[in-house]
Jmol script that loads the backbone (N, CA, C; Angstrom):
load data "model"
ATOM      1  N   UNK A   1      90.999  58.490   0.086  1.00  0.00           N
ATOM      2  CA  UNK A   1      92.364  58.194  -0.269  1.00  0.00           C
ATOM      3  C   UNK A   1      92.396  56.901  -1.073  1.00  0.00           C
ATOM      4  N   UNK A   2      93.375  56.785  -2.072  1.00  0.00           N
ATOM      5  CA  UNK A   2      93.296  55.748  -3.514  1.00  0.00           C
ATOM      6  C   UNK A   2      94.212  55.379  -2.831  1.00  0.00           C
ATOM      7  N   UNK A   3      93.848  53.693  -2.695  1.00  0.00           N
ATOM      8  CA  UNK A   3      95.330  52.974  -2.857  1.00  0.00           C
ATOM      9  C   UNK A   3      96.070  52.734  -4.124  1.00  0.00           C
ATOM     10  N   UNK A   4      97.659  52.452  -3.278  1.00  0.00           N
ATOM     11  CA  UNK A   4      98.470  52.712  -4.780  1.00  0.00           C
ATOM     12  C   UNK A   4      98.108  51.161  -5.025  1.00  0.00           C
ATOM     13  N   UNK A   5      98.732  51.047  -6.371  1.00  0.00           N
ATOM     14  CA  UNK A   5      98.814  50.301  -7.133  1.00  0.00           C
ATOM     15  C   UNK A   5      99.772  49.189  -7.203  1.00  0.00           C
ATOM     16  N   UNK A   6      99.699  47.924  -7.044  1.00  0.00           N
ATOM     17  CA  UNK A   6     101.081  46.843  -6.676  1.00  0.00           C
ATOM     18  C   UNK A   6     101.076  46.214  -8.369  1.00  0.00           C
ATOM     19  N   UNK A   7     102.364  45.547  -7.873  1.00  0.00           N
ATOM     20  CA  UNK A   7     102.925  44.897  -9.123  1.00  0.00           C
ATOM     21  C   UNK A   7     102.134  43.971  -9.986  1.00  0.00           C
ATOM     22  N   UNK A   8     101.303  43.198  -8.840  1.00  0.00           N
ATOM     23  CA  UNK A   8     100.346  42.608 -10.332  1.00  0.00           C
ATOM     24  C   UNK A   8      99.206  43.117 -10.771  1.00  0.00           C
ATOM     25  N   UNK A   9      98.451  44.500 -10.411  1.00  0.00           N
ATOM     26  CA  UNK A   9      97.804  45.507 -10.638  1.00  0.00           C
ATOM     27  C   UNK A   9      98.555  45.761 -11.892  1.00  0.00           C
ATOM     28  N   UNK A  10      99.987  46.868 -11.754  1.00  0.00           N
ATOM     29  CA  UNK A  10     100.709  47.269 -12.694  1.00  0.00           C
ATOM     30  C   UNK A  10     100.740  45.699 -14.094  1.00  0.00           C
ATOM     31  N   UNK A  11     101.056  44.915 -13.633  1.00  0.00           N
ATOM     32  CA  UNK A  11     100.887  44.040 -14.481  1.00  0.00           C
ATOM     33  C   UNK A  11     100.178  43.577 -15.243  1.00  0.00           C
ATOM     34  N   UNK A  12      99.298  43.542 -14.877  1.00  0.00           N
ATOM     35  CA  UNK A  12      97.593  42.881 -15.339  1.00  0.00           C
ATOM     36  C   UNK A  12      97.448  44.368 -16.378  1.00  0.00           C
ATOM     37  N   UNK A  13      97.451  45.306 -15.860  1.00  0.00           N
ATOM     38  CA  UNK A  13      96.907  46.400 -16.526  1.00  0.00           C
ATOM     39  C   UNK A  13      98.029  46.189 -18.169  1.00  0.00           C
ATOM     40  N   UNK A  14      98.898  46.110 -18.019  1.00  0.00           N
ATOM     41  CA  UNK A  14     100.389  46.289 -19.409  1.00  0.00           C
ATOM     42  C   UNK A  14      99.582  45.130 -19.866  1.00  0.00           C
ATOM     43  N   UNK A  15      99.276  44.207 -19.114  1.00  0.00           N
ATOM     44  CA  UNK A  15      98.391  43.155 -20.072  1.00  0.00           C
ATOM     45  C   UNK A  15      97.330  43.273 -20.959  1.00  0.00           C
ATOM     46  N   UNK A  16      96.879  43.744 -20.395  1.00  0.00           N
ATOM     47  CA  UNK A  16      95.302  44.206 -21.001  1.00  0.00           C
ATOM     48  C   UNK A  16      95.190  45.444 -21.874  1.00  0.00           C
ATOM     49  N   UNK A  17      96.234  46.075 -21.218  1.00  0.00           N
ATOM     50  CA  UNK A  17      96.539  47.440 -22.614  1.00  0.00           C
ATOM     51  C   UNK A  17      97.668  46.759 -23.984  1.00  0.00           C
ATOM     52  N   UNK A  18      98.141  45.952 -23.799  1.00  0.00           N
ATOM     53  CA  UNK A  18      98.645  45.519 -24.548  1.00  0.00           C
ATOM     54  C   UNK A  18      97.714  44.311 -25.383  1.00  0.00           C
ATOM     55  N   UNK A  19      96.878  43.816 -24.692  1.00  0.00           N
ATOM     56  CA  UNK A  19      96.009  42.997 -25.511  1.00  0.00           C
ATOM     57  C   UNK A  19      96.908  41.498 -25.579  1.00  0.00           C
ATOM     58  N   UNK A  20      97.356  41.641 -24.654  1.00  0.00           N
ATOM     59  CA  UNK A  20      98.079  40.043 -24.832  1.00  0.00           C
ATOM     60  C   UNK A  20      98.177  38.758 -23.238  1.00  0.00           C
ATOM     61  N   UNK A  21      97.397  37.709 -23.971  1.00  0.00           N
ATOM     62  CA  UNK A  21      96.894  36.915 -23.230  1.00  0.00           C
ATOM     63  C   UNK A  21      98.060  36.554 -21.925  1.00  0.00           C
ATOM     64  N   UNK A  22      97.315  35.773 -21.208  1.00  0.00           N
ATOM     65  CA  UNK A  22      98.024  35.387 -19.935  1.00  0.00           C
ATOM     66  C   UNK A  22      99.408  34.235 -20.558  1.00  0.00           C
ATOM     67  N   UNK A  23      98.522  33.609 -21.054  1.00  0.00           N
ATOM     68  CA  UNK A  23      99.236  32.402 -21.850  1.00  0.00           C
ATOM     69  C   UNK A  23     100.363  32.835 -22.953  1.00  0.00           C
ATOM     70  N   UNK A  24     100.231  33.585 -23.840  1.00  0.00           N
ATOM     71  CA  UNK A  24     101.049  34.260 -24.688  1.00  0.00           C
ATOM     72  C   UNK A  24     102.122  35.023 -23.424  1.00  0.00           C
ATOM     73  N   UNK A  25     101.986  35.607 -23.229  1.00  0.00           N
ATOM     74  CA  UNK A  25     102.774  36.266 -21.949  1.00  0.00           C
ATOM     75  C   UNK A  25     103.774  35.278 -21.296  1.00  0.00           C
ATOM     76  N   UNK A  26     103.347  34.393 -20.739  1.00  0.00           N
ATOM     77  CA  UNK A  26     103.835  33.363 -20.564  1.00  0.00           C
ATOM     78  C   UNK A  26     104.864  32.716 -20.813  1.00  0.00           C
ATOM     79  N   UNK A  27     104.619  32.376 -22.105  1.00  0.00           N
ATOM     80  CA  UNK A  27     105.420  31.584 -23.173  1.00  0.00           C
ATOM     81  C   UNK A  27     106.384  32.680 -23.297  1.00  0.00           C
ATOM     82  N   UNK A  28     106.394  33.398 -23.818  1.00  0.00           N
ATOM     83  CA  UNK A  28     107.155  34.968 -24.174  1.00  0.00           C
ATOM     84  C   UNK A  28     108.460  35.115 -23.340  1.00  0.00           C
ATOM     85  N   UNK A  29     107.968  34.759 -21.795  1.00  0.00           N
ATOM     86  CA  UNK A  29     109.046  35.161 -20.988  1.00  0.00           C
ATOM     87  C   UNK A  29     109.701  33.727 -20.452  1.00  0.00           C
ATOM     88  N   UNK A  30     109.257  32.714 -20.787  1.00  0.00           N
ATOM     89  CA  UNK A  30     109.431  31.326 -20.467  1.00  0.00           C
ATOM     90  C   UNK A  30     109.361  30.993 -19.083  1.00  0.00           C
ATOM     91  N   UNK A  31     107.791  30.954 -18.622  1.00  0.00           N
ATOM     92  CA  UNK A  31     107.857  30.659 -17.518  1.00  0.00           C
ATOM     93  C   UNK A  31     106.444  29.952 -17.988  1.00  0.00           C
ATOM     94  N   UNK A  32     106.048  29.160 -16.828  1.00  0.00           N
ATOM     95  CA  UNK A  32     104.939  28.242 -16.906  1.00  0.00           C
ATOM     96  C   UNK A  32     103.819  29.429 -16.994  1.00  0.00           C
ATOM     97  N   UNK A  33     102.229  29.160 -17.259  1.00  0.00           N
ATOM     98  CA  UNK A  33     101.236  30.148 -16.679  1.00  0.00           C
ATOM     99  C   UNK A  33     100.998  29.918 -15.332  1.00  0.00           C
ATOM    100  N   UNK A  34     100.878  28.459 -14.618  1.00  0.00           N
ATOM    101  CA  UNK A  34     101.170  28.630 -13.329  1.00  0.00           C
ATOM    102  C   UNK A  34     101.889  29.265 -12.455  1.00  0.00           C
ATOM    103  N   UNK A  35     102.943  29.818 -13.123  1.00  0.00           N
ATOM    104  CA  UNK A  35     103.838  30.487 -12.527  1.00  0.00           C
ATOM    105  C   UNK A  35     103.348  31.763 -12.831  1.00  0.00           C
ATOM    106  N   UNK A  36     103.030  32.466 -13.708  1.00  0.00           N
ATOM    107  CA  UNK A  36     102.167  33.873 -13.941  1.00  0.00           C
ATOM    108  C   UNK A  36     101.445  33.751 -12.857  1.00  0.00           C
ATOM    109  N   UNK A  37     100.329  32.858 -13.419  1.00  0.00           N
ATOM    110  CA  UNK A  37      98.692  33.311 -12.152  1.00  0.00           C
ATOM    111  C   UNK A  37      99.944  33.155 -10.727  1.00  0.00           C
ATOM    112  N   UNK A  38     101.121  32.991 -10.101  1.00  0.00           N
ATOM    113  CA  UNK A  38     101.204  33.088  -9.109  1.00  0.00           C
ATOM    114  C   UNK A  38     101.396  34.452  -8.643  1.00  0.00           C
ATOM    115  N   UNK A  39     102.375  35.230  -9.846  1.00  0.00           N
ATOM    116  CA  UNK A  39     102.557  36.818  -9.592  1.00  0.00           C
ATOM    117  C   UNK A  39     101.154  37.875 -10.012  1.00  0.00           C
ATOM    118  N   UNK A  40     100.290  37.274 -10.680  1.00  0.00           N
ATOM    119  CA  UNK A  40      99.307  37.722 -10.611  1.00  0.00           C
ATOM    120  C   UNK A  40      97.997  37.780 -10.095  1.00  0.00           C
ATOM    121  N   UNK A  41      98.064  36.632  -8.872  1.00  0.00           N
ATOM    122  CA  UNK A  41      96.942  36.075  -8.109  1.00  0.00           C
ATOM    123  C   UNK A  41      97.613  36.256  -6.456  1.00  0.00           C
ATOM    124  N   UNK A  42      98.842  35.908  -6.780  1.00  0.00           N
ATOM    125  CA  UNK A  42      99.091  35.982  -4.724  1.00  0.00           C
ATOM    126  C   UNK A  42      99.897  37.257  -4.315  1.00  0.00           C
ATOM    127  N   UNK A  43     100.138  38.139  -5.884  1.00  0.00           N
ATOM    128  CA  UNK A  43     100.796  38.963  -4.763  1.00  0.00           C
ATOM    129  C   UNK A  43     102.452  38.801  -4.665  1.00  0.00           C
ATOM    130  N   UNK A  44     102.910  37.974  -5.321  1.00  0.00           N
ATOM    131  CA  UNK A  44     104.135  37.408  -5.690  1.00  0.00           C
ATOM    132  C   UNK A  44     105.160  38.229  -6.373  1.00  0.00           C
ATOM    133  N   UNK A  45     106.080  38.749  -6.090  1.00  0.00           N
ATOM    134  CA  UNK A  45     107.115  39.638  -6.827  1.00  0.00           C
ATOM    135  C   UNK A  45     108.180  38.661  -7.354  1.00  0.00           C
ATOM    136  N   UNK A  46     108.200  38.740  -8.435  1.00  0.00           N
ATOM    137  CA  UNK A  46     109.076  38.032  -9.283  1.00  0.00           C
ATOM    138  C   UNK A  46     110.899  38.028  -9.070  1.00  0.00           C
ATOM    139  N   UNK A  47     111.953  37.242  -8.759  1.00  0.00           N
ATOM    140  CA  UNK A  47     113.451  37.618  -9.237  1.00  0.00           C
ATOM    141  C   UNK A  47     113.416  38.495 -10.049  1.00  0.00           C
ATOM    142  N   UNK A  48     114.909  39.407  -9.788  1.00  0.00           N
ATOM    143  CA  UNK A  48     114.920  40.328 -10.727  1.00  0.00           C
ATOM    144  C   UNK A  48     115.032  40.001 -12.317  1.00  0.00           C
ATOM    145  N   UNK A  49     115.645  38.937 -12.152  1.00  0.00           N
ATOM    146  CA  UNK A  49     115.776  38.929 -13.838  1.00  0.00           C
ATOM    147  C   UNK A  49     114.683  38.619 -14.544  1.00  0.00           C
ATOM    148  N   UNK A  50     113.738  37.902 -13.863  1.00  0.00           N
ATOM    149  CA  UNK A  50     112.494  37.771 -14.486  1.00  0.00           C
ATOM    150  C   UNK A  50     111.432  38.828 -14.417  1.00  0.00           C
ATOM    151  N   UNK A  51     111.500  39.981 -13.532  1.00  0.00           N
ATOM    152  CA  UNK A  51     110.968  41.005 -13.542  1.00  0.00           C
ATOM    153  C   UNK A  51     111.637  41.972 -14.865  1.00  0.00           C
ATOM    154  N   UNK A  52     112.780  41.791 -15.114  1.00  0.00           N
ATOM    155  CA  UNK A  52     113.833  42.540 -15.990  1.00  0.00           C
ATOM    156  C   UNK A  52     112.557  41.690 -17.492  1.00  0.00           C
ATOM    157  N   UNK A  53     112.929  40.588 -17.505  1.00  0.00           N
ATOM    158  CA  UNK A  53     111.910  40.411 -18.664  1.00  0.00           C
ATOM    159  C   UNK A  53     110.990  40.594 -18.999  1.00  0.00           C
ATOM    160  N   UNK A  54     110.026  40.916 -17.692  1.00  0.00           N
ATOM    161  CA  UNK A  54     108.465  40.901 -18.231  1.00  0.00           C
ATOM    162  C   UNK A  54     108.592  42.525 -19.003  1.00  0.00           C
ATOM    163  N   UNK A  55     109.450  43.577 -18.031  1.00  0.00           N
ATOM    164  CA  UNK A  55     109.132  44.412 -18.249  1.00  0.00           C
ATOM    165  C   UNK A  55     109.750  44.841 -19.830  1.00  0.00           C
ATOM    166  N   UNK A  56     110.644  44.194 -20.120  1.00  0.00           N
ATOM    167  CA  UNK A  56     111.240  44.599 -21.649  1.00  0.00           C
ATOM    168  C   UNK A  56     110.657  43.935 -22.493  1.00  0.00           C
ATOM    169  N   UNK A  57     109.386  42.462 -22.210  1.00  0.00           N
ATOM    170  CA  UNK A  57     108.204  42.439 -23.080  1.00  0.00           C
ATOM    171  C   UNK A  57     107.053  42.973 -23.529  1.00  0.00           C
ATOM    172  N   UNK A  58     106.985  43.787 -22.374  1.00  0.00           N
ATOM    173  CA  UNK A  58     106.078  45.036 -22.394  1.00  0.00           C
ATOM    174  C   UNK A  58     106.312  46.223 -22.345  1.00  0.00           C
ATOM    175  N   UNK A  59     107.623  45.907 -23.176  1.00  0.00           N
ATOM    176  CA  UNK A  59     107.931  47.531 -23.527  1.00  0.00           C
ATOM    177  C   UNK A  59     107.830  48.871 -22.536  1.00  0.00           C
ATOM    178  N   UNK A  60     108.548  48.120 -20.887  1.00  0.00           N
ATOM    179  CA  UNK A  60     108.329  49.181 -20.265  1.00  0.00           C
ATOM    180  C   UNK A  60     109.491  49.017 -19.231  1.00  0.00           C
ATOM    181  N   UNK A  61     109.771  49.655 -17.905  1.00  0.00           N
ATOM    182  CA  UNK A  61     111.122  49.590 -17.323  1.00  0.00           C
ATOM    183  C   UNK A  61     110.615  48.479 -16.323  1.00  0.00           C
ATOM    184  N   UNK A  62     111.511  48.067 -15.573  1.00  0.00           N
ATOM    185  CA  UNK A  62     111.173  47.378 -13.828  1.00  0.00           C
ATOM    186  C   UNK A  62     110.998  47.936 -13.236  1.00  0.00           C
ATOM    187  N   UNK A  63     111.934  49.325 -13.033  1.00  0.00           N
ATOM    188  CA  UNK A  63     111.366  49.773 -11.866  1.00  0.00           C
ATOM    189  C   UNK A  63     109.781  50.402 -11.470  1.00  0.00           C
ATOM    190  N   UNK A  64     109.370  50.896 -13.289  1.00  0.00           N
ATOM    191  CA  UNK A  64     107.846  50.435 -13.390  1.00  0.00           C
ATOM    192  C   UNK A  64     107.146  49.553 -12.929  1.00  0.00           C
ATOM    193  N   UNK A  65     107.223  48.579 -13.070  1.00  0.00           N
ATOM    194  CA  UNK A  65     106.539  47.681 -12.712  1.00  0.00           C
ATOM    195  C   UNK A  65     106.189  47.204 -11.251  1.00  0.00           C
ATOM    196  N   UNK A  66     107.900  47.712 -10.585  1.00  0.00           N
ATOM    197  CA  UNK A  66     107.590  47.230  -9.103  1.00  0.00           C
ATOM    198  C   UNK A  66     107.567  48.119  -8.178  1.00  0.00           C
ATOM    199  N   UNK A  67     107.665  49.288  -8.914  1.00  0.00           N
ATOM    200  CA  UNK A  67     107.193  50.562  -7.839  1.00  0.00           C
ATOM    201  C   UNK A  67     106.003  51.466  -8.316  1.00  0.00           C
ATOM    202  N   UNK A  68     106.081  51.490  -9.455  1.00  0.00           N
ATOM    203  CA  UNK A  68     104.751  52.115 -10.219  1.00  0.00           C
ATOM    204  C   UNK A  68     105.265  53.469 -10.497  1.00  0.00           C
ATOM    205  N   UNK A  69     106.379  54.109 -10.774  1.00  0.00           N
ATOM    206  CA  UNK A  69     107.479  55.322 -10.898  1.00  0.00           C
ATOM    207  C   UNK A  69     108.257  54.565 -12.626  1.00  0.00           C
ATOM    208  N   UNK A  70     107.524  55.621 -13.074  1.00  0.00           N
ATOM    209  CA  UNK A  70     107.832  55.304 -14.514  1.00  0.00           C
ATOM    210  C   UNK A  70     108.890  56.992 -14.959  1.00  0.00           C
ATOM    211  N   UNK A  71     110.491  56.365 -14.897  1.00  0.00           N
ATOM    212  CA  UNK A  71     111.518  57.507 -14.781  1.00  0.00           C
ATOM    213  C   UNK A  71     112.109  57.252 -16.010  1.00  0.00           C
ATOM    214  N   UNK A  72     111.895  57.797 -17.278  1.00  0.00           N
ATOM    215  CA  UNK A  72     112.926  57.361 -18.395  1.00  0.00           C
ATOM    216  C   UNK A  72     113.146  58.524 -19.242  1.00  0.00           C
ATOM    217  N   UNK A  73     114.517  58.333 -20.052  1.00  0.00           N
ATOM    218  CA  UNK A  73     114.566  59.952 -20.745  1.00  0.00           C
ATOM    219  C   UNK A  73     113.800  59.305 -21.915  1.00  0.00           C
ATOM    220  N   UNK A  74     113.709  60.249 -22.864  1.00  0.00           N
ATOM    221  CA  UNK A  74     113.063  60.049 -24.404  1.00  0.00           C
ATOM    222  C   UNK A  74     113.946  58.912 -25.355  1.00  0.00           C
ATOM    223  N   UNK A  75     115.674  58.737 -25.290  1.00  0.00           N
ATOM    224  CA  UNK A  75     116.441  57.393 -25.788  1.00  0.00           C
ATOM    225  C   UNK A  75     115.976  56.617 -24.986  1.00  0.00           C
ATOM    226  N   UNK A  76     116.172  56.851 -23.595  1.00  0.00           N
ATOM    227  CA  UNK A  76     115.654  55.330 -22.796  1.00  0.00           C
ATOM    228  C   UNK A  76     114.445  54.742 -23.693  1.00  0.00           C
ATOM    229  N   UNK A  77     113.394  55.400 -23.433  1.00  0.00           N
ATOM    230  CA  UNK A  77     112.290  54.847 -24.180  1.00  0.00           C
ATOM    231  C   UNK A  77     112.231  54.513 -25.392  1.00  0.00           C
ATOM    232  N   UNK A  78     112.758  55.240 -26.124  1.00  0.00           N
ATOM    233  CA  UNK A  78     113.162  54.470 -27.697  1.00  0.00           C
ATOM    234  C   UNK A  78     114.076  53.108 -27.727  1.00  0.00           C
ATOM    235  N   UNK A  79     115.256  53.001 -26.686  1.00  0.00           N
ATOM    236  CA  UNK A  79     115.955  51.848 -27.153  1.00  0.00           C
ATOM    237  C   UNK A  79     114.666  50.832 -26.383  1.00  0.00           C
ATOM    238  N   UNK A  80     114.380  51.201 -25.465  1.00  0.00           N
ATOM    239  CA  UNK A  80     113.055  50.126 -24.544  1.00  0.00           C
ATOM    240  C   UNK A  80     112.339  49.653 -25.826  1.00  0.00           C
ATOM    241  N   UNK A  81     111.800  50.485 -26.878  1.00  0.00           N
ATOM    242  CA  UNK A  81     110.880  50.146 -27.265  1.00  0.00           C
ATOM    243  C   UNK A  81     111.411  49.370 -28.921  1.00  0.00           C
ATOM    244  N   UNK A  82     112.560  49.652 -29.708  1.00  0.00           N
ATOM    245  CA  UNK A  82     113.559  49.215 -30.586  1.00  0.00           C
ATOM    246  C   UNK A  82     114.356  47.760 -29.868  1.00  0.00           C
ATOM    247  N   UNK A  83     114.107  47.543 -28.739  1.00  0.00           N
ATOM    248  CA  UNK A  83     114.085  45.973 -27.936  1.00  0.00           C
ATOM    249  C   UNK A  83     113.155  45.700 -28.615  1.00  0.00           C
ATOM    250  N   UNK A  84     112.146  45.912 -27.820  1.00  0.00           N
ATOM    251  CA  UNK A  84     111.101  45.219 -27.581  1.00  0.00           C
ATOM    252  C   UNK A  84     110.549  44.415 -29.640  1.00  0.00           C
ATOM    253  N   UNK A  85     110.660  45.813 -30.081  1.00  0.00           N
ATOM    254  CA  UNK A  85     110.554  45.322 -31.672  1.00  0.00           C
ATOM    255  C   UNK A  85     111.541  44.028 -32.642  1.00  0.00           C
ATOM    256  N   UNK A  86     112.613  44.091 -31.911  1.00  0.00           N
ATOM    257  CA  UNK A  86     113.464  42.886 -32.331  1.00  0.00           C
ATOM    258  C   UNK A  86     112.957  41.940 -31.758  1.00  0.00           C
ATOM    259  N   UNK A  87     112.665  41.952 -29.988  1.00  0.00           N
ATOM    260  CA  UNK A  87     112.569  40.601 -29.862  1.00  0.00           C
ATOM    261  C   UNK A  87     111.843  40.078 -30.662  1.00  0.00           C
ATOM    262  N   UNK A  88     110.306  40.728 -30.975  1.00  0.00           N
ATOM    263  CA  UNK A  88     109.147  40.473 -31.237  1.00  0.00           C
ATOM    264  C   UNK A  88     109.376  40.279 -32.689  1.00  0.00           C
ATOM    265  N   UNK A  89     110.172  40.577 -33.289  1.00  0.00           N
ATOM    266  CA  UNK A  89     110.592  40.286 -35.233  1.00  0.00           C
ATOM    267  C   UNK A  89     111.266  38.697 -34.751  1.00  0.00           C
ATOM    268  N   UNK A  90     112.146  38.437 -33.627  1.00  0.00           N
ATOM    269  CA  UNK A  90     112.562  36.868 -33.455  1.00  0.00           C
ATOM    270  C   UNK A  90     111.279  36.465 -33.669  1.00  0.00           C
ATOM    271  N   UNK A  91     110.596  36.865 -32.596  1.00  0.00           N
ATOM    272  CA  UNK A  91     109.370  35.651 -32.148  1.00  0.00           C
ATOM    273  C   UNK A  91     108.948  35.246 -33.137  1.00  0.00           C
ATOM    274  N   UNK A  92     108.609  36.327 -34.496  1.00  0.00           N
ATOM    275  CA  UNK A  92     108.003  35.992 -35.644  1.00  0.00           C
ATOM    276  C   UNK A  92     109.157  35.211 -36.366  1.00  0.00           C
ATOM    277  N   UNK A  93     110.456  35.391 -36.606  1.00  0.00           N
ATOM    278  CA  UNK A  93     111.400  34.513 -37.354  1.00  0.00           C
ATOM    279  C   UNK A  93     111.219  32.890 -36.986  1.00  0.00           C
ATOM    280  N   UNK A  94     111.085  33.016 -35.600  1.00  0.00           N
ATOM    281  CA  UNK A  94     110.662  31.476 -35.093  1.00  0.00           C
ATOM    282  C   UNK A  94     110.250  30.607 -35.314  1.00  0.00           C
ATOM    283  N   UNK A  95     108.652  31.160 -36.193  1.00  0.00           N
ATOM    284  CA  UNK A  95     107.058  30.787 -36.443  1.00  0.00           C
ATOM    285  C   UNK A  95     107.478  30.238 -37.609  1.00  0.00           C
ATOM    286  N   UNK A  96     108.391  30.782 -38.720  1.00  0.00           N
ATOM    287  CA  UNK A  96     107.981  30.552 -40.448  1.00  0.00           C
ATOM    288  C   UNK A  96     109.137  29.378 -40.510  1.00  0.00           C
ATOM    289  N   UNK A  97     108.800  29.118 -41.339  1.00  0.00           N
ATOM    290  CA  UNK A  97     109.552  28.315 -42.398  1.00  0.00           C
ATOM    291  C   UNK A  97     110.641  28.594 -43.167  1.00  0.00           C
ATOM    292  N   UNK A  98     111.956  27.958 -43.561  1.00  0.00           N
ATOM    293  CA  UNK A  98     112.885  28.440 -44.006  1.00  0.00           C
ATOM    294  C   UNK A  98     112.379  29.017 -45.518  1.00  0.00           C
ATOM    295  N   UNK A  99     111.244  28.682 -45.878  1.00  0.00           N
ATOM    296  CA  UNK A  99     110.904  29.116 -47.299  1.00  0.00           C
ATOM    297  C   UNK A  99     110.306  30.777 -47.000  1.00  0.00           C
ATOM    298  N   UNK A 100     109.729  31.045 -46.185  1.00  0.00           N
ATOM    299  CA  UNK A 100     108.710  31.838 -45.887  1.00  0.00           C
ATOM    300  C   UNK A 100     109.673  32.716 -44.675  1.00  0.00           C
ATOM    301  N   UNK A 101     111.216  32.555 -44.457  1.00  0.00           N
ATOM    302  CA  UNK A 101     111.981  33.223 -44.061  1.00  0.00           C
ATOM    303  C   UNK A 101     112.811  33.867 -45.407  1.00  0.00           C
ATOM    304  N   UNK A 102     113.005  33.268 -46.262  1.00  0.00           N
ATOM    305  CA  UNK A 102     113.647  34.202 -47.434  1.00  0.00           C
ATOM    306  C   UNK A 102     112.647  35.175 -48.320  1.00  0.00           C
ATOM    307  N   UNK A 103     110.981  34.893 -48.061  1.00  0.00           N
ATOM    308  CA  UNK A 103     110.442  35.581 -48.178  1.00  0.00           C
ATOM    309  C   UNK A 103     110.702  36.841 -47.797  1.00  0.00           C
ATOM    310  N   UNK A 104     110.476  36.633 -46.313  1.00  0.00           N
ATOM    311  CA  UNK A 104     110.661  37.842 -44.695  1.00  0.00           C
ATOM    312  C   UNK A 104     111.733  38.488 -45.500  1.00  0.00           C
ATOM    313  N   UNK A 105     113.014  38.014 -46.101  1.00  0.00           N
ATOM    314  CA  UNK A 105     114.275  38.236 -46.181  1.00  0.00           C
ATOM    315  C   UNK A 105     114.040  39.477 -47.341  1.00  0.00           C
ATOM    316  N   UNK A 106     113.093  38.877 -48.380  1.00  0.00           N
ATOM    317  CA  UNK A 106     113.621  39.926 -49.683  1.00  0.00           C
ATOM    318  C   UNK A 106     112.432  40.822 -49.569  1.00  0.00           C
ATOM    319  N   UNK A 107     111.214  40.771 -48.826  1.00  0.00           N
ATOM    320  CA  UNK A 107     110.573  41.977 -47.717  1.00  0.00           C
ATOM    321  C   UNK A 107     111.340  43.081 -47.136  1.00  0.00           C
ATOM    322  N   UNK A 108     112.018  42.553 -46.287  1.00  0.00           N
ATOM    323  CA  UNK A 108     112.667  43.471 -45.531  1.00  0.00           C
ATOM    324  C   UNK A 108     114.170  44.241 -46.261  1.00  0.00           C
ATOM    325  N   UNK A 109     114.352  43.476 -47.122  1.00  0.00           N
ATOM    326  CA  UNK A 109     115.614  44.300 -47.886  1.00  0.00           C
ATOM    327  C   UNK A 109     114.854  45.232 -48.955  1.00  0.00           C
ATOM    328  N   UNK A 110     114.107  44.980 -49.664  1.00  0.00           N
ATOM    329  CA  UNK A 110     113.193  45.933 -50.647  1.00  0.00           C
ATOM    330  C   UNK A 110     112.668  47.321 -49.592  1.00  0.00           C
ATOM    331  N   UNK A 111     112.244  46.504 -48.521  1.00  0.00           N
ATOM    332  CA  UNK A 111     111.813  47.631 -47.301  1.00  0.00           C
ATOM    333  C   UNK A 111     113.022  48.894 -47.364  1.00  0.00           C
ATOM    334  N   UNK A 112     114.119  48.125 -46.902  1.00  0.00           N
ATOM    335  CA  UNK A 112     114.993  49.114 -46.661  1.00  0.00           C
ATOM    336  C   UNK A 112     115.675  49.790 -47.541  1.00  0.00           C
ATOM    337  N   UNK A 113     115.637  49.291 -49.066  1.00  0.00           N
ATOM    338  CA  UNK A 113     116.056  49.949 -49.686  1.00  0.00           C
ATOM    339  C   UNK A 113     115.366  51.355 -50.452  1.00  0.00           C
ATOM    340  N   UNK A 114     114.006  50.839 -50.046  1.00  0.00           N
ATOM    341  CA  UNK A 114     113.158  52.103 -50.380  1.00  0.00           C
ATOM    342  C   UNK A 114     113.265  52.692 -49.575  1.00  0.00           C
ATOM    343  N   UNK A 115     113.330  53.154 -48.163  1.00  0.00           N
ATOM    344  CA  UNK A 115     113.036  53.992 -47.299  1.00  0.00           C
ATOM    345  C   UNK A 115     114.567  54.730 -47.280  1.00  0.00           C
ATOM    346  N   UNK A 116     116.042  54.164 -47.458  1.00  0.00           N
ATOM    347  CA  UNK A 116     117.219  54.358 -47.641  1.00  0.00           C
ATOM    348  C   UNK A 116     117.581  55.771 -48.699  1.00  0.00           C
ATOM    349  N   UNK A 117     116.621  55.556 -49.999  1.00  0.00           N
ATOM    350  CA  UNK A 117     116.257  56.354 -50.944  1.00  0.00           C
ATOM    351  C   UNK A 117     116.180  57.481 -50.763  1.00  0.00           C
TER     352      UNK A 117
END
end "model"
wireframe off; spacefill off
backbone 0.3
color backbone group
């Protein structure tokens, strides 16, 4: 008999399939990494709202995460995952420069006007 799987199991794993560090993770959801290695070393279940975040950084539900019952229709999962892509276009707006944001700017409008076509 397999034991099931707990939340920082489920966790660690979205980590590692996602390819994104402890530290990046971290920062992402604004919490210390000390505070990670705690939900990922003791066994620690996070507040909901901070469980609500990890899981819409990793593009996946909560109740995933803290039961291991992954229940979503086919929109659920698209708007989950059309989140997850904005936040992650902020994160990058964050990084640049106001010069190298009007770049981003006439990128993404040429983008859309071709695909609009």
């Amino acid at each position: 008999m397999s034991e099931e799987k707990s939340f920082k199991d489920r966790l660690v794993d979205e980590l590692n399939y996602q390819g994104i560090s402890k530290k990046e993770f971290a920062a992402r959801i604004g919490i210390s990494l000390s505070t990670l290695n705690m939900y990922l070393y003791r066994g620690s279940i996070p507040a909901a709202d901070l469980a609500v975040k990890m899981a819409q950084e990793l593009n996946t539900t909560t109740e995933y995460l803290v039961t291991g019952i992954l229940k979503q229709t086919e929109q659920e999962a698209q708007n989950i995952k059309a989140d997850w892509q904005k936040n992650r276009i902020k994160i990058i707006l964050d990084e640049l420069s106001p010069n190298q944001i009007e770049y981003f700017l006439e990128i993404a409008q040429a983008y859309k006007n071709a695909v609009s076509n």
